[in-house]
N, C-alpha and C positions, 0 to 999 in steps of 0.2 A: 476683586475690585481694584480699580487703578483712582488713583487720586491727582492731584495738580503737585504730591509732593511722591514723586517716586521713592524715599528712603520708609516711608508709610507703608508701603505695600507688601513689602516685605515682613512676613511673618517669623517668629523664631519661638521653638517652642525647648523648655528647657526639660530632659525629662528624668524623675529621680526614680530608680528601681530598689527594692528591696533585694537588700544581697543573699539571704537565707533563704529563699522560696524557690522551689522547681515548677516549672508549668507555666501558662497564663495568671498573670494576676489582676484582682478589680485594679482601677485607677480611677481617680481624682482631679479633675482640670480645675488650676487653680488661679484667680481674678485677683489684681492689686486694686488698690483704692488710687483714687484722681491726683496727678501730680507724683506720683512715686518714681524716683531716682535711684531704686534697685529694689532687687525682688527676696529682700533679705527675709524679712515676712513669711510671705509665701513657701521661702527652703525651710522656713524652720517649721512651719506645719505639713510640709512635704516628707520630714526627715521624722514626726510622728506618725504620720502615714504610713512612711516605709516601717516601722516600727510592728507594726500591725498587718503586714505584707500586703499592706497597698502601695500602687505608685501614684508620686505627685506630678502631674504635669504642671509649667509654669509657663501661661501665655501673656506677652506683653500685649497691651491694649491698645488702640491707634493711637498716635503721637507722643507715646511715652517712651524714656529710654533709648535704643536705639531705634526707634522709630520716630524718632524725633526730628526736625526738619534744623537744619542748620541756622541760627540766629534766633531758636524758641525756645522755651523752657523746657523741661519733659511734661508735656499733659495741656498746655497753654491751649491747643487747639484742640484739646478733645472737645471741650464746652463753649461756644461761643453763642451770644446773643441773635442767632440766626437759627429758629424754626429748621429752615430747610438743612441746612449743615445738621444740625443734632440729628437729624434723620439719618441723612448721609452716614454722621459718623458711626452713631448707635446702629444700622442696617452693617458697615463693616467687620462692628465688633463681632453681631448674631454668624457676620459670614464667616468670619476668622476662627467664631467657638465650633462651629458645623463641619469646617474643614481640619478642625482637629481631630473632631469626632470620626470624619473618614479615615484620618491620617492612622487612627489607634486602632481604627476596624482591619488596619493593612499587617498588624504588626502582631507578629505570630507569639511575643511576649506580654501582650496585652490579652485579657480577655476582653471582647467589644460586649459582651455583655450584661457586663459590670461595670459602668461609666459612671460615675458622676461629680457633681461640678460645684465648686466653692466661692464664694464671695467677698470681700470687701468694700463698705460703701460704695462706690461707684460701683466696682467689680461686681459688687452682689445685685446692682439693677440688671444690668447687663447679664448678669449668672440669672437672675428670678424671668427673665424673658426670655433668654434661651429655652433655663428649663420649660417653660412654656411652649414653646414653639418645637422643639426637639422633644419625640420620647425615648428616644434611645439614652438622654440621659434619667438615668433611675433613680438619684436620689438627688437631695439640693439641698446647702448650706446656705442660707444668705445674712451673714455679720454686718449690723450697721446699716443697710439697705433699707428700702422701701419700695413702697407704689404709689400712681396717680403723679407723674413727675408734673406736671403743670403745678400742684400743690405745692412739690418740693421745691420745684424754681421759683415758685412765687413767695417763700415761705424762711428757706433756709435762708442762714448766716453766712454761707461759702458762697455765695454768687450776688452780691450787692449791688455790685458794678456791673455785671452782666444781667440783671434784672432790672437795673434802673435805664439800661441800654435798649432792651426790649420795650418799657413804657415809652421812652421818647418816639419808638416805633408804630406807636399806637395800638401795641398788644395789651392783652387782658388775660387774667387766668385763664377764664373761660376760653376765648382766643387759642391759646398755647395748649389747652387740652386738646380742641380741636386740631390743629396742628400737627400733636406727635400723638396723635390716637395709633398711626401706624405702628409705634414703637414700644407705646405702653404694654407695661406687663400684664394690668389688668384687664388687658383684652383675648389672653392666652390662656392667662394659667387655669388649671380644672381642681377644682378641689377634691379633694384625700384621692389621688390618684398614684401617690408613691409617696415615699419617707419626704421629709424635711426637717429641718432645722433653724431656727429663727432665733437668732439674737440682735435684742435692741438697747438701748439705753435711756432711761427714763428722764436725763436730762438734755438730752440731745438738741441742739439748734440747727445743726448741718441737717439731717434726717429727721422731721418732727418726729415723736414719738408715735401722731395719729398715724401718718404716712407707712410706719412699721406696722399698724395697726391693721391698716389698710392689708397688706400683704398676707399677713394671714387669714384676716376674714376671706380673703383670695382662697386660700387654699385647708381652709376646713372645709367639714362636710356640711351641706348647709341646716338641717335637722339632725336635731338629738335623736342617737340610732343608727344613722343612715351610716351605712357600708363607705367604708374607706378611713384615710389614715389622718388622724390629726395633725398639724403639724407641732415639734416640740417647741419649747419656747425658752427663752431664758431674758431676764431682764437685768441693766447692772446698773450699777446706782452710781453714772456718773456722766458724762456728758459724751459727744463723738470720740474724746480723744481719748479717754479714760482707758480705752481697754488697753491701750498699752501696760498699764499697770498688772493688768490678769492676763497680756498675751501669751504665756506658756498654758494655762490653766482652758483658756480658749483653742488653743491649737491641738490640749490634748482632746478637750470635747469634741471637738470638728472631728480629730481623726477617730474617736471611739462610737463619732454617730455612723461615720461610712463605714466602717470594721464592720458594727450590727446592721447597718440597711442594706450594705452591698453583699451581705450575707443571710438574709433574711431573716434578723433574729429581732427583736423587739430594741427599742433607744428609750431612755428615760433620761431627759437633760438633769442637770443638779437648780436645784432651786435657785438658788443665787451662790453670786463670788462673793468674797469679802473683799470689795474693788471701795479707797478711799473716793470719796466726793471731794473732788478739792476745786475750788470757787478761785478765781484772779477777779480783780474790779479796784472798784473804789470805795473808799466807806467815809464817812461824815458824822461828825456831831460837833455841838457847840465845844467840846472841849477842847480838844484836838484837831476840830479843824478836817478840811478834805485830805485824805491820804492814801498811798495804793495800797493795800490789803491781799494779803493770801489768805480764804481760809480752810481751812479744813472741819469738817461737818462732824458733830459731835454725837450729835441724834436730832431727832425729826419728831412733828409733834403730829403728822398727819401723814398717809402711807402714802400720798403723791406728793408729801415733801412742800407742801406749802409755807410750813412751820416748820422750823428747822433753830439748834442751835450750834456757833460755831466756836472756832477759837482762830481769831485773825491776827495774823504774823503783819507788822506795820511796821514802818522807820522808827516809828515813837513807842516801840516797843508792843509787848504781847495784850490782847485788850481778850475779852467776850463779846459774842454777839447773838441776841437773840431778836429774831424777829418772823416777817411773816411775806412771802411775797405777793405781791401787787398786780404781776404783769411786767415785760420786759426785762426781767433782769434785776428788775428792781424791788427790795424787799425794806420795808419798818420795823422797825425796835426799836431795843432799849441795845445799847453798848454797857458794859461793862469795863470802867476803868481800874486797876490796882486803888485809889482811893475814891473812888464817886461811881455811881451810877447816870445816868446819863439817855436820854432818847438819840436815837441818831438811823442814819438809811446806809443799806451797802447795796451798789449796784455790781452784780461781776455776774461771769458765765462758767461753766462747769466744764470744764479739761472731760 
């Protein structure tokens, strides 16, 4: 595909071999998430990979990196408030994963095989519609991702300004479904037709939680019984950006799901990480006054975390907070002062 920015067209693909293996080996093509300014990431779940003697491929995504257009960010133009562009862009990405896939079927150190493909938020829509559209990829990671993108554009915290750009347009959900129906994943994927791997995060604003939801109901089988592979699941207790805190703990998962998928042997994710919840916002009560608040989540009085108690790090030093949330962000209690007790509200969002 040619675009109106010739440094885009070019593709670069990064690739890491296991130095201990003789023969073809499976590989891995592996997806950054939106705005990424290197693919540090990526190599280090590539370098567990190799670990397990697979290879990591590492493709940069349109407009990111060096495919970046001179006077833009890295990623600025992957997502813009234009329908027709997301199509563009997203039909590049599918072409640039597809001509990887030729590129590794050419390469007599590769098994073409044993192909499959990893994700990152964005990377992992783009990875859950390829896998879709392509069977020669055999198995699929998608971290952070989801389905139904009209939802997620209409829905997420990363795209404000580019969603409030599309109302003034005269779009609507509805609208925008119609729109990139071309692109959706959930016009592809077949359920329990190969391994997969799903992780999400239960505080998510970037990726709703339903949207991850969405994606597996995609890809189970659709009756109890019925022939074919579930997909694994893992959920973390902390918002989009949390996983940074468990990214070794995730990178070795990712590489120990493709080890058993690209091998045929059975994957059993781990039930959860011990990944903190840590909350930024603001918190209020009559005593203290409005203030910004960190806090870190103590326990929870309901398993979707409605109720929750925390311990918030504040200028006016270390308080409790126990409350309940509402909606937006926004949660009621009681604060806990060093001498008083106290009603008060903390609005924050979850790293």
């Amino acid at each position: 595909m040619t675009t109106e920015h010739p440094v885009n067209d070019t593709v670069g693909l990064r690739v890491y071999m296991p130095s201990d293996r003789l023969g073809a080996v499976p590989c891995v093509i592996l997806l950054h998430y939106w705005g990424a300014t290197d693919t540090g990431p990526e190599r280090a779940m590539a370098e567990h990979l190799n670990r397990r003697g697979v290879a990591g491929i590492v493709l940069s995504l349109p407009y990111h990196m060096a495919r970046t257009p001179k006077g833009f960010r890295s990623g600025e133009l992957a997502i813009q408030p234009d329908p027709a562009k997301l199509v563009v862009t997203m039909t590049q990405s599918i072409w640039d994963v597809r001509r990887a896939i030729d590129w590794i079927q050419s390469e007599k150190e590769l098994d073409a095989s044993r192909i499959g493909i990893s994700g990152t938020s964005l990377g992992a829509i783009v990875a859950s519609l390829a896998f879709g559209i392509d069977p020669r990829l055999k198995a699929g990671c998608f971290m952070l991702g989801g389905a139904d993108l009209a939802h997620i554009l209409w829905n997420s915290s990363r795209v404000v300004g580019e969603r409030e750009a599309l109302r003034r347009r005269g779009y609507t959900e509805e609208r925008m479904r119609e729109s990139l129906k071309s692109i959706e994943p959930l016009s592809y994927l077949r359920p329990g037709d190969r391994p997969t791997f799903i992780v999400g995060a239960k505080h998510d604003t970037v990726i709703p939680p339903a949207d991850v939801e969405k994606l597996i109901r995609a890809l189970e089988p659709s009756e109890e019984g019925e022939p074919g592979k579930k997909p694994e699941r893992l959920w973390l207790d902390t918002g989009h950006y949390g996983g940074v805190f468990v990214e070794r703990q995730l990178s070795r998962s990712m590489a120990g799901f493709f080890d058993a998928a690209l091998h045929n042997r059975e994957y059993r994710a781990p039930k959860t990480f011990l990944a903190p919840t840590l909350r930024i916002g603001f918190e209020v009560n009559p005593a203290s006054g409005l203030q910004v608040a960190v806090g870190l989540d103590l326990w929870r009085w309901s398993r979707n975390a409605d109720g929750f108690g925390a311990v918030l790090f504040t200028p006016k030093g270390i308080q409790g907070f126990l409350g309940y949330q509402i909606g937006g962000g926004l949660a009621l209690g009681i604060t806990v002062l060093p001498k008083r007790t106290t009603v008060g509200a903390f609005w924050s969002a979850v790293l």
